[in-house]
C-alpha positions as CSV (number, residue, x, y, z in Angstrom):
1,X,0.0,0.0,0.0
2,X,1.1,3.6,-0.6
3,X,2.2,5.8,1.9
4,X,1.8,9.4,1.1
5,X,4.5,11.2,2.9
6,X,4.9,15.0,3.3
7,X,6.7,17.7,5.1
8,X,5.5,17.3,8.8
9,X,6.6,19.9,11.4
10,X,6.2,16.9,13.9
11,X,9.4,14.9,12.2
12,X,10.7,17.4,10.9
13,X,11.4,15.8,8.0
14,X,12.2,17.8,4.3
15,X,10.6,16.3,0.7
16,X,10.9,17.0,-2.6
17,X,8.1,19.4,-4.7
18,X,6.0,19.9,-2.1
19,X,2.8,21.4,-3.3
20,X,-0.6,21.7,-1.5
21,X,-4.2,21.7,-3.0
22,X,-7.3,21.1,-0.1
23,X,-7.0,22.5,3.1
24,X,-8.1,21.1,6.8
25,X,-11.0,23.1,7.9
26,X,-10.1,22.9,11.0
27,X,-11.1,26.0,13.0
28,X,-8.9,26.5,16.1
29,X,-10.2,28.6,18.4
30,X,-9.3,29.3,22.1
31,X,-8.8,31.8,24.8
32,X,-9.5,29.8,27.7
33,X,-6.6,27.9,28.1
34,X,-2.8,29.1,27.4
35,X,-0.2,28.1,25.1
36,X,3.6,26.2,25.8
37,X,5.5,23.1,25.8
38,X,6.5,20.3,28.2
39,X,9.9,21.4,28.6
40,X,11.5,23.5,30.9
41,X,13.5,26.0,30.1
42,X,14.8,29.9,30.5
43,X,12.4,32.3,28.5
44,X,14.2,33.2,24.8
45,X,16.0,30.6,24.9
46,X,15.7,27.1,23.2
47,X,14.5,24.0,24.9
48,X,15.3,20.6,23.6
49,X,12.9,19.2,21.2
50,X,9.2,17.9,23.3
51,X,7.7,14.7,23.4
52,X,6.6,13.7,19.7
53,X,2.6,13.3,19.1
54,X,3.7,9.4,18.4
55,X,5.5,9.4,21.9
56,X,2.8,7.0,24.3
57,X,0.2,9.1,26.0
58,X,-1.2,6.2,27.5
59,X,0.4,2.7,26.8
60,X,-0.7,-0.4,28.9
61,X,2.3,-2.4,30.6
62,X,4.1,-5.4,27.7
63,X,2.5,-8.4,30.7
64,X,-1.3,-6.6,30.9
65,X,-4.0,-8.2,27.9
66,X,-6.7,-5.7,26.9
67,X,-10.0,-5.9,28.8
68,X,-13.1,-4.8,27.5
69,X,-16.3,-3.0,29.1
70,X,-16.3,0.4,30.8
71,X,-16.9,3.9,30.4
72,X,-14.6,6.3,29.5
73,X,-14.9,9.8,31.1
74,X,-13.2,12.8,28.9
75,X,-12.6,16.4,29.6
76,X,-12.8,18.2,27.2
77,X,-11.8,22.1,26.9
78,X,-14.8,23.1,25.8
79,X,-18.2,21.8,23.5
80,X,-19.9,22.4,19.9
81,X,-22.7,23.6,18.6
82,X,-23.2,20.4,16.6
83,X,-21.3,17.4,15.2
84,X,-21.8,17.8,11.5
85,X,-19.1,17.5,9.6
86,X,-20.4,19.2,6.8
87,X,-21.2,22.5,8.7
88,X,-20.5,22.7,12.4
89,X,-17.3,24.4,13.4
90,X,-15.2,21.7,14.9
91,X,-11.9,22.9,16.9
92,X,-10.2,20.4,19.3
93,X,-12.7,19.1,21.3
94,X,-15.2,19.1,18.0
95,X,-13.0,17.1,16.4
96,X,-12.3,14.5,19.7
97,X,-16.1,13.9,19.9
98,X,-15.9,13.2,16.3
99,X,-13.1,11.2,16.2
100,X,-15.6,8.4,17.9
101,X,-18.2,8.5,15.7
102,X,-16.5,9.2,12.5
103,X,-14.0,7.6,10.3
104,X,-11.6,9.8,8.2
105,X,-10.3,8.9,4.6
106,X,-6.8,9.2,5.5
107,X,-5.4,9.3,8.8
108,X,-1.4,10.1,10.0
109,X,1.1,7.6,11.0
110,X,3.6,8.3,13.4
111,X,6.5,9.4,10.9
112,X,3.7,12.4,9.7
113,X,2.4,10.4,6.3
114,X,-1.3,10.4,5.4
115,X,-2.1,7.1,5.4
116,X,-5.7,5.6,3.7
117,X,-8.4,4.6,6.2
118,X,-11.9,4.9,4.9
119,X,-9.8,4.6,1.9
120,X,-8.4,1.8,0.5
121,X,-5.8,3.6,-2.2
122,X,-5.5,6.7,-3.8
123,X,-3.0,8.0,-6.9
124,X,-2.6,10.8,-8.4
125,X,-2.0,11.9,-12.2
126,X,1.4,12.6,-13.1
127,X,0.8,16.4,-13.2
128,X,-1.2,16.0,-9.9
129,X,-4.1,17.3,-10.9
130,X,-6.1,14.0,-10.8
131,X,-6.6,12.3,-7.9
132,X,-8.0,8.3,-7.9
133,X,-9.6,7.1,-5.1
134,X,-10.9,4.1,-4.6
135,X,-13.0,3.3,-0.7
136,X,-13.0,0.1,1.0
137,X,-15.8,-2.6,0.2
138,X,-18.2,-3.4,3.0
139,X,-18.6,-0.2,4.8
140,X,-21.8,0.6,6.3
141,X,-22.4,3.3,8.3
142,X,-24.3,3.3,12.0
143,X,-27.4,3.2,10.0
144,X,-27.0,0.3,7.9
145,X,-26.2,2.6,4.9
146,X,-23.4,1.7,2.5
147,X,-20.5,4.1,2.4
148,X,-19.9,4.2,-1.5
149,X,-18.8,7.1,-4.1
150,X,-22.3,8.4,-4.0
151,X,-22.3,9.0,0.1
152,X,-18.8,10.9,-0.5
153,X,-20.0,12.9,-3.6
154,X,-22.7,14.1,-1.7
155,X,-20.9,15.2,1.4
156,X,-18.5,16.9,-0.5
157,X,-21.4,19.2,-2.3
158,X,-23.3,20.0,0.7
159,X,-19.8,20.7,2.3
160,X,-19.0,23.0,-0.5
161,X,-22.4,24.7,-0.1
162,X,-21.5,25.6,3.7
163,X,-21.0,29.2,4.1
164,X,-18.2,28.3,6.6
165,X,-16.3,24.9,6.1
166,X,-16.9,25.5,2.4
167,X,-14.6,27.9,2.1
168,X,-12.3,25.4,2.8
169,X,-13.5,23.9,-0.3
170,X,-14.8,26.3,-3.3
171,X,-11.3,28.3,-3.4
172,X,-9.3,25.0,-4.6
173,X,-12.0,22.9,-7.1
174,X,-14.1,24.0,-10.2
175,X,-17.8,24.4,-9.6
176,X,-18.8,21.4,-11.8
177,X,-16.4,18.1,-12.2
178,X,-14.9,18.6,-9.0
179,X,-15.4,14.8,-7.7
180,X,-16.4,12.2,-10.4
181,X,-17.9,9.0,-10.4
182,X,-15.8,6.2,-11.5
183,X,-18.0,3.5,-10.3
184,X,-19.5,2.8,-7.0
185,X,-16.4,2.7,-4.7
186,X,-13.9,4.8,-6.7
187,X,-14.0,8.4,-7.8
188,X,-11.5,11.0,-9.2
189,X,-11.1,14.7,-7.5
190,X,-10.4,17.2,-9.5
191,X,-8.4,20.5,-7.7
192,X,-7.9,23.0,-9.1
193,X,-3.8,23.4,-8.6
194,X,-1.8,20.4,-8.4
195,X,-1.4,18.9,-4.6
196,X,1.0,16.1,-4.0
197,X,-0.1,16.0,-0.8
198,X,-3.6,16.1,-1.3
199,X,-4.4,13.5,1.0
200,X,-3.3,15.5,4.2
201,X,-6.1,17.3,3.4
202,X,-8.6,14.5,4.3
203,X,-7.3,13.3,7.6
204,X,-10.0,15.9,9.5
205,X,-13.0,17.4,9.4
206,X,-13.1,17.2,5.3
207,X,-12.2,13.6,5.8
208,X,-15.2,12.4,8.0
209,X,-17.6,10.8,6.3
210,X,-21.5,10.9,7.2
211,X,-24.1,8.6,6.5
212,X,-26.0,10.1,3.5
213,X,-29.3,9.3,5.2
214,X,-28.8,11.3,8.0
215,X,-27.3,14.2,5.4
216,X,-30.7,14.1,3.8
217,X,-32.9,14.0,7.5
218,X,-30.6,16.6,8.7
219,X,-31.7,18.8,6.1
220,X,-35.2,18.4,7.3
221,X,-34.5,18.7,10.8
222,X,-30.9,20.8,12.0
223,X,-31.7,19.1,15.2
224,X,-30.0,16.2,14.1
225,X,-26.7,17.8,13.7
226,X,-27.0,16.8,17.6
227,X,-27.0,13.2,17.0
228,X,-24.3,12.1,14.3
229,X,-24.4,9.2,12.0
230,X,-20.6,7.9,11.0
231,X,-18.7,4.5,10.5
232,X,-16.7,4.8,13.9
233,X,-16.0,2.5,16.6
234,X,-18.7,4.4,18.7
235,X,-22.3,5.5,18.0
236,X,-24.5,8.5,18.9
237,X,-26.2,7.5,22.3
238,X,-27.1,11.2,23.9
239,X,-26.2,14.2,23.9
240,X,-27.2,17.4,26.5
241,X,-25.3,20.7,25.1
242,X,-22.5,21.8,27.8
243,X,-23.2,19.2,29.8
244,X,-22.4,15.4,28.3
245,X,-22.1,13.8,25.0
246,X,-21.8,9.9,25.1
247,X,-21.3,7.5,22.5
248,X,-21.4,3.7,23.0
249,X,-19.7,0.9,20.9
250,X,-20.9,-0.1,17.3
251,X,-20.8,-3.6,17.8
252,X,-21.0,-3.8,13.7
253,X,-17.6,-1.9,13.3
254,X,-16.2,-2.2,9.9
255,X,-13.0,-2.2,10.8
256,X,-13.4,-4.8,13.8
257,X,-11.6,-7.9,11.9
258,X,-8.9,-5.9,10.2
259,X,-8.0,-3.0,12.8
260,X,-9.0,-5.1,16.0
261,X,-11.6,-4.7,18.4
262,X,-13.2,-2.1,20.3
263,X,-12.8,-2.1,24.3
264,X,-14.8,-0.1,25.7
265,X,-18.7,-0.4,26.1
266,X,-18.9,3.8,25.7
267,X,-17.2,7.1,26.0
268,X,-18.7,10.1,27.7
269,X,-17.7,13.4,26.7
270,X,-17.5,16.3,29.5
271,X,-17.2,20.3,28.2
272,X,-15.3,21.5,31.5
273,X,-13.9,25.2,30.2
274,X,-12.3,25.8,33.2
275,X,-8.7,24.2,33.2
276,X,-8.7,24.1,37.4
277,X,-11.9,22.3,37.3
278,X,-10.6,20.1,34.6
279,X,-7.9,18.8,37.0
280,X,-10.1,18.9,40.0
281,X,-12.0,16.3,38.0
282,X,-9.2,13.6,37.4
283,X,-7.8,14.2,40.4
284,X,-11.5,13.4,42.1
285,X,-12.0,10.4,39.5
286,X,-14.9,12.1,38.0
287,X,-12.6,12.3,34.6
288,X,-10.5,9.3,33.2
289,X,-8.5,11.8,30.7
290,X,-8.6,15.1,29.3
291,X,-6.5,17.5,27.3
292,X,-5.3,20.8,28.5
293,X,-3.1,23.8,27.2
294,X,-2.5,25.2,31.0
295,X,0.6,25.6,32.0
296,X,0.0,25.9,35.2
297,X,-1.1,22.2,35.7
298,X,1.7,20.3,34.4
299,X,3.9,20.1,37.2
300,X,0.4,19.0,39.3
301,X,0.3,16.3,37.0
302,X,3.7,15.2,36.9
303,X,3.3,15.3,40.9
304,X,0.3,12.6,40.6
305,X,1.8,9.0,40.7
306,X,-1.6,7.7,39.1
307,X,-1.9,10.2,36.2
308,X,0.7,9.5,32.8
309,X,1.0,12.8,30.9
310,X,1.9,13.5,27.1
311,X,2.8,16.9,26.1
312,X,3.7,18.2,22.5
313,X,4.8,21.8,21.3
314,X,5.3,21.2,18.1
315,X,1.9,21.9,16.4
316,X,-0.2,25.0,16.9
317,X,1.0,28.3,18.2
318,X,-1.1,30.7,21.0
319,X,-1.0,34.5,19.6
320,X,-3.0,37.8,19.9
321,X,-5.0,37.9,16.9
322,X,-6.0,41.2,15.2
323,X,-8.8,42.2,12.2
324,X,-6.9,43.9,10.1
325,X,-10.1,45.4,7.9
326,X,-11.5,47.2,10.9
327,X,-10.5,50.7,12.5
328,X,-8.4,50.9,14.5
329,X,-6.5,48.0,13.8
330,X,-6.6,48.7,9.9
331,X,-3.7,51.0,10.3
332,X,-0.6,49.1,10.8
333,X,1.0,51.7,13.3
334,X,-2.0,50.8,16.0
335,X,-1.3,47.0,15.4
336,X,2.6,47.3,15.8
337,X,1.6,49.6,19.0
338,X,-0.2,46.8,20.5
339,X,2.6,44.2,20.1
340,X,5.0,46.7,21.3
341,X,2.5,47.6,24.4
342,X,2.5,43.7,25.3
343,X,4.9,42.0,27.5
344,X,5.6,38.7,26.3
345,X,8.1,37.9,28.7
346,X,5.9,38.9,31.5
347,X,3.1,37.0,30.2
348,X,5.5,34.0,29.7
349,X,6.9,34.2,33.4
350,X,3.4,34.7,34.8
351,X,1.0,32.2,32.4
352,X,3.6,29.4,32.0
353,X,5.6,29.3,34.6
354,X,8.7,28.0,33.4
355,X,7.1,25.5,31.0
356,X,7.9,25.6,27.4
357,X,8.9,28.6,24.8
358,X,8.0,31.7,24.0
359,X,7.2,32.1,20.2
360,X,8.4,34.8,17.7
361,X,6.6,32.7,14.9
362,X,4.4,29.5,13.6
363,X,7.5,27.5,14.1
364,X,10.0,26.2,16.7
365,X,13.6,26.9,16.8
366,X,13.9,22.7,15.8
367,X,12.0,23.0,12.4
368,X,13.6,23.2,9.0
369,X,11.5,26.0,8.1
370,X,12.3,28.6,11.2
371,X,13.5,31.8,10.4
372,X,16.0,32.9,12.8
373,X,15.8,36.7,11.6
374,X,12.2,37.0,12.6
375,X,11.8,38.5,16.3
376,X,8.1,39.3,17.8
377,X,8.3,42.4,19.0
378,X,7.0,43.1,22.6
379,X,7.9,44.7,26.1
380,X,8.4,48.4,25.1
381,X,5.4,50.8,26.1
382,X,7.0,53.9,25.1
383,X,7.5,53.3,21.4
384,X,3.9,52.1,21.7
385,X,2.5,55.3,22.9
386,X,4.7,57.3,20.3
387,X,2.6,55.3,17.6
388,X,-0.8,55.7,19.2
389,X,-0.1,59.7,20.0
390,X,0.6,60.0,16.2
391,X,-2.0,57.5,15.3
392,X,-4.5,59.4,17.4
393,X,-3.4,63.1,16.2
394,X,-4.2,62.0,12.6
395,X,-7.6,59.7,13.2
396,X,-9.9,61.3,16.1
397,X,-12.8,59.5,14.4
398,X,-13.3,57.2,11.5
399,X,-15.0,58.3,8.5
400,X,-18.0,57.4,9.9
401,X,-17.7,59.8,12.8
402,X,-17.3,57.0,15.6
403,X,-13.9,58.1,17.9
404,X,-11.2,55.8,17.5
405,X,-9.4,57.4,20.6
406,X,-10.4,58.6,23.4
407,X,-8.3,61.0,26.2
408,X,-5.5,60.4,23.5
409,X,-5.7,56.4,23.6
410,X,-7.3,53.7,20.9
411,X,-10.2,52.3,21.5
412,X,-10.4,48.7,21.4
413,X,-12.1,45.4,22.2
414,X,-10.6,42.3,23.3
415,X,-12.3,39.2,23.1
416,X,-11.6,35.5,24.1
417,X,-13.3,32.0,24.8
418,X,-14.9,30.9,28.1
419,X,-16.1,30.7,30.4
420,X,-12.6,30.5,32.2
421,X,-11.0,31.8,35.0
422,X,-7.8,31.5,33.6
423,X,-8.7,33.3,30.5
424,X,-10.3,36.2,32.8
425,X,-7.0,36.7,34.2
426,X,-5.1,36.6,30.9
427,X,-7.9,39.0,29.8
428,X,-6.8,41.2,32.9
429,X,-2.9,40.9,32.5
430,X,-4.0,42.0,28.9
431,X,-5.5,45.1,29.9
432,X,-2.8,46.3,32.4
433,X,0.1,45.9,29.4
434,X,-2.6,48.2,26.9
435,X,-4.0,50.7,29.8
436,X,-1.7,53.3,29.1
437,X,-2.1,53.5,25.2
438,X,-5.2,51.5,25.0
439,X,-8.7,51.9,26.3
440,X,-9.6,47.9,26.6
441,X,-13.6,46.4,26.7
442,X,-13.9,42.6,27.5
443,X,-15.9,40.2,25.8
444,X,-16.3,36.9,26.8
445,X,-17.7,34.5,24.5
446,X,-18.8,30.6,24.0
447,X,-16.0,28.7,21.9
448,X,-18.5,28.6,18.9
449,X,-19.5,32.3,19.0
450,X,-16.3,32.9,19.6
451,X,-14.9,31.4,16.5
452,X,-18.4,32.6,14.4
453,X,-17.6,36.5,15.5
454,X,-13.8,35.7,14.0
455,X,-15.2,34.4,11.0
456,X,-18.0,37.5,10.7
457,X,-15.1,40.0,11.4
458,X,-17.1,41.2,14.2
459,X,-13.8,41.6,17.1
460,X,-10.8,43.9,17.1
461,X,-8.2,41.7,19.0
462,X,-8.9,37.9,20.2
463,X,-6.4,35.4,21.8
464,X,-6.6,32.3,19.5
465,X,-4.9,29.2,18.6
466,X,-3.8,28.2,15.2
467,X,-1.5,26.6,12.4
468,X,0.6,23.6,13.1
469,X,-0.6,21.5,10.3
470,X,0.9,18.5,10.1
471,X,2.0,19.5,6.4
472,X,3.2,23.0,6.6
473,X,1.7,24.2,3.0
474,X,-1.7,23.0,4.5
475,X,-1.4,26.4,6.4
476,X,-2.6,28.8,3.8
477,X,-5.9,28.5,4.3
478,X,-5.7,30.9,6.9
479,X,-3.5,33.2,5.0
480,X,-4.9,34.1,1.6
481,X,-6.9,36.7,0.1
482,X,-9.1,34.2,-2.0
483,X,-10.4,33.0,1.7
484,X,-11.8,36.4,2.8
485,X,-15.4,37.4,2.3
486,X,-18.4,38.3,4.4
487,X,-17.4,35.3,5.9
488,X,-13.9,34.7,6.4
489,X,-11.5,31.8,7.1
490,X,-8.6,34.4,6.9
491,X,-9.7,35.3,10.1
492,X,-7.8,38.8,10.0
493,X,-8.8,39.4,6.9
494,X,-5.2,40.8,5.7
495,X,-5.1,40.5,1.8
496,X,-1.4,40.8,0.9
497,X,-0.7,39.5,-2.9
498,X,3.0,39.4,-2.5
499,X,1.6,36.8,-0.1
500,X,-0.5,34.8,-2.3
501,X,2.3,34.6,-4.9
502,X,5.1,33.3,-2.2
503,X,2.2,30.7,-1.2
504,X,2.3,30.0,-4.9
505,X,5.6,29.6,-5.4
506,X,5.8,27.2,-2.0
507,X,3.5,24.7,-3.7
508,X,5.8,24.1,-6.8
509,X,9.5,24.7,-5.4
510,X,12.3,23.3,-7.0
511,X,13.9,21.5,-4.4
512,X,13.3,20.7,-0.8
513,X,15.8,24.2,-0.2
514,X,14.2,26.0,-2.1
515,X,11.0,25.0,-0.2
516,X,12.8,26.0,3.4
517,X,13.7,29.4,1.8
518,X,10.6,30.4,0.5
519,X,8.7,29.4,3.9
520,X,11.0,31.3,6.0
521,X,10.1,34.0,3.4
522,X,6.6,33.8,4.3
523,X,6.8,33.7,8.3
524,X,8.9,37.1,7.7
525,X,5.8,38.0,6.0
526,X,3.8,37.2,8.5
527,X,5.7,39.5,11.0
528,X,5.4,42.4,9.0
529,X,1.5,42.4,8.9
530,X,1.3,42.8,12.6
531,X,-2.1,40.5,12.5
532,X,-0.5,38.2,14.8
533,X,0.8,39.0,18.6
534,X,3.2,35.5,18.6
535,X,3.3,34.3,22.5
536,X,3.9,30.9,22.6
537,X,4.3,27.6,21.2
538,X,0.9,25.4,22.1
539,X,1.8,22.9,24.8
540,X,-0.8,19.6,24.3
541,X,-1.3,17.8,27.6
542,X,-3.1,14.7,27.5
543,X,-3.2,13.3,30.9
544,X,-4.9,10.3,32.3
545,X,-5.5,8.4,35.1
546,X,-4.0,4.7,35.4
547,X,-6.8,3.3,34.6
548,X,-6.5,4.0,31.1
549,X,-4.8,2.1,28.5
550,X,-3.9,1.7,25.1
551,X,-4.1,5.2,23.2
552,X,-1.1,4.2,21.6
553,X,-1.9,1.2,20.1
554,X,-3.8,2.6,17.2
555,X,-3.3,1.2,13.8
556,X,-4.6,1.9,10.1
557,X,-6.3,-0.9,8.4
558,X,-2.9,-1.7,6.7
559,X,-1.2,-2.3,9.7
560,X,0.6,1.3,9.8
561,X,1.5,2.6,13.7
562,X,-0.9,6.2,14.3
563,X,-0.2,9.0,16.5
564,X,-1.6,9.2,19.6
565,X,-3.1,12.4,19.6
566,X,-3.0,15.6,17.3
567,X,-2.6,19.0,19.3
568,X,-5.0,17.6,21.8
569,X,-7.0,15.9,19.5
570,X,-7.3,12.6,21.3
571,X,-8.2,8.5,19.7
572,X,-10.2,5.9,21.4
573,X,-10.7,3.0,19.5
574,X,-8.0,0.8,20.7
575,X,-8.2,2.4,24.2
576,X,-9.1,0.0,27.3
577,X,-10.2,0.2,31.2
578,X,-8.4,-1.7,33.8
579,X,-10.2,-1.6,37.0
């Protein structure tokens, strides 16, 4: 079987002609929880490289033989506002409660490749342009309905008809001929720029497959975007928004005889947005695992002889994000004033305590593709307030007549996800950094308003978590001007066409150099929009009790070895309770 390789941050591993077509719709939200790593280690300077995703999160003892039966309890950061993977806005915890009920085309292995699942091979054209995929016979989802060409053509319509995941979609295929039917278990997609690594694409959201029965109820009744309809190990049992989602075992599993069995007779899913009362939880053995970006818990958890801990800083990176297309922040001096306003260091010594790095940029100082020249500016309030006084001297009011500053300081919004206590206080350390130059409202929002009011625009400045694709070039979904519109996956709406042609140019290099150069190109590029505030490098903790086995032993139905977990995205088919 083929094994689709491409440039993973996580291995850190360079290939040849990288070029990317579909992108992950992955929308990664968050301003409850911080951002670092597992390792400790002087602010500024650079830490050895963290636990892998692949490293063991939870891994049951060589002598111990898998039990079944059991509920598993997970915390989760926070919850949806459905499990449709055609519409819903899945971030982290979206995507864990989906991983259960849902089985992607292609997952990753442990080296970083895309790897088929639902799939049973794919190949491409020798331009790229054509991609032939063929499904795996026998396939039925949790409502006895086949999973054929048909059930993936019409996902990918109604996807593309989404006003919000679609735009992962309509940028990068034609409007007619984009998926064609070969016969009933093998189709061709047709992008619209050649993508050697097109099957990173569908290792997420994009990749989950729904039963096309419950697409066509669901369009009679949205209430069912409550109660999903997959081919996973686990089925929809019951669901009560913010409170718990549980899923019990399909018994008719597909992938039973080739994969192996499923343990456990159900998971229950637990939205806990507070990190303290997340770790309250386990340590009470109300929770069995959960995933965390605090900081502040880790050494707690290392303290804890019966909890095993995983953390990872090599994905996703925790930053200050601003809309560029809305006064104030549409003038570049007032968005260079707030990074200048901001003290990283103090924010670092104060949210992470030692834990992890600080982050001048979407990649750590270990990956090919870091650009040593690129600093984030931060920790000097006087060149701040020289840019808002002239900023302020020249724009009283916009042209609308509503005051940008007030007593000779911008006004301004910030905005994060919650409800969290930790968040409130990084909401607070916020506001004493901006006060001189800045004045600062609060706005405290659900995860999915939260990330609905990025994609509508409607925010100044949010704290947010973002990028870390596994393949790099998978990135620019967030980044170009083709994905702005009245609703936006370029969340700060920057349009930039010296941009858009570097991203070009990264999907055709000539060599794996020339690759390096022209990324390290664009993260300069990045700097000098000043729509990002880096802070630091996401630290993943997935922690769990010792009760919990197994995580680690996932596999693809070719045999391949799969990661763990992906920037807290957690697995739980080969997962198992002792007592």
């Amino acid at each position: 079987m083929k094994i689709y390789g491409q440039s993973s941050r996580r291995t850190r591993r360079i290939l040849g002609a990288t070029v990317v077509g579909l992108l992950s719709v992955v929308a990664v939200a968050c301003g409850g929880d911080d951002s670092s790593s597992s390792n400790s280690t002087p602010a500024g300077t650079e830490a050895p490289a963290p636990t892998d995703s692949g490293a063991p999160a939870t891994d049951a003892p060589a002598e111990e033989t898998p039990v079944a039966g059991g509920t598993l309890r997970v915390g989760l950061e926070a919850d949806v506002d459905g499990l449709n993977p055609t519409a819903s806005a899945l971030a982290v915890a979206g995507l864990t409660m989906a991983s259960a009920v849902f089985d992607p085309l292609f997952t990753f292995d442990v080296d970083g490749n895309a790897v088929p699942y639902l799939a049973e091979s794919i190949e491409p054209s020798a331009d790229f342009m054509v991609w032939t995929m063929k499904l795996r016979a026998g396939v039925v989802f949790h409502d006895g309905t086949p999973l054929t060409t048909d059930a993936v053509i019409k996902q990918f319509e109604i996807t593309r008809a989404d006003p919000l995941v679609g735009l992962a979609v309509r940028p990068y295929y034609p409007e007619t001929g984009a998926v064609v039917k070969i016969d009933d278990l093998t189709m061709e997609f047709h992008p619209l720029e050649a993508s050697q690594f097109f099957p990173t694409a569908l290792t997420a959201q994009l990749g989950y497959i729904a039963s096309p029965t419950w697409l066509d109820a669901l369009a009679a009744d949205p209430t069912l975007e409550q109660k999903p309809v997959g081919t996973g190990p686990f089925q929809f049992d019951s669901r009560t928004e913010d409170s718990v989602t549980k899923f019990v075992r399909n018994d008719n599993w597909w992938g039973t005889d080739i994969i192996g069995p499923t343990y456990l007779d159900a998971i229950e899913f637990y939205p806990v947005t507070d990190p303290d009362t997340r770790t309250e939880m386990i340590q009470n053995d109300e929770l069995d695992i959960l995933h965390t970006t605090d900081t502040n818990q880790f050494q707690t958890y290392r303290d804890d002889p019966t909890l095993t801990t995983s953390i990872d800083d090599n994905g996703e990176e925790y930053f200050l994000m601003i809309n560029t297309a809305k006064a104030p922040f549409d003038d570049v001096r007032v968005r260079k004033a707030l990074a200048l306003a901001t003290d990283r260091q103090g924010y670092y010594d104060l949210f992470n305590t030692g834990e992890g790095r600080m982050a001048d940029q979407m990649f750590t100082p270990d990956s090919p593709y870091y650009n040593p020249d690129v600093k984030q500016e931060g920790n000097d309030p006087e060149a701040a307030a020289a840019l808002v006084a002239e900023y302020c001297g020249e724009n009283p009011v916009d042209d609308a007549g509503v005051a940008q500053c007030t007593d000779g300081k911008v006004n301004m919004e910030y905005q994060w996800s919650g409800p969290s206590v930790l968040a409130t206080r990084i909401a607070d350390f916020y506001n004493e950094n901006w006060k001189a130059s800045f004045n600062v409202t609060f706005d405290e929002k659900s995860q999915a308003d939260n990330i609905q009011e990025a994609a509508l625009g409607i925010y100044n400045v949010v704290g947010w978590r973002q990028f870390g694709a596994e393949n790099p070039g998978d990135d620019r979904v967030w980044l170009e001007c083709r994905n702005i519109g009245g609703i936006s996956l370029n969340w700060p709406r920057y349009c930039d066409d010296a941009r858009d042609a570097l991203i070009k140019e990264i999907a055709n290099p000539a060599s794996p150099e020339e690759r390096v150069g022209l990324i390290q190109e664009l993260v300069q590029n990045l700097h000098d929009s000043y729509a990002y505030i880096f802070m630091t490098h996401s630290s993943w903790a997935v922690v769990n009790t010792d009760k919990v086995h197994g995580n680690c032993d996932r596999k693809s139905p070719d045999g391949n070895a799969l990661v763990c977990s992906i920037n807290g995205r957690m697995f739980f088919q080969s997962t198992w309770l002792s007592s």
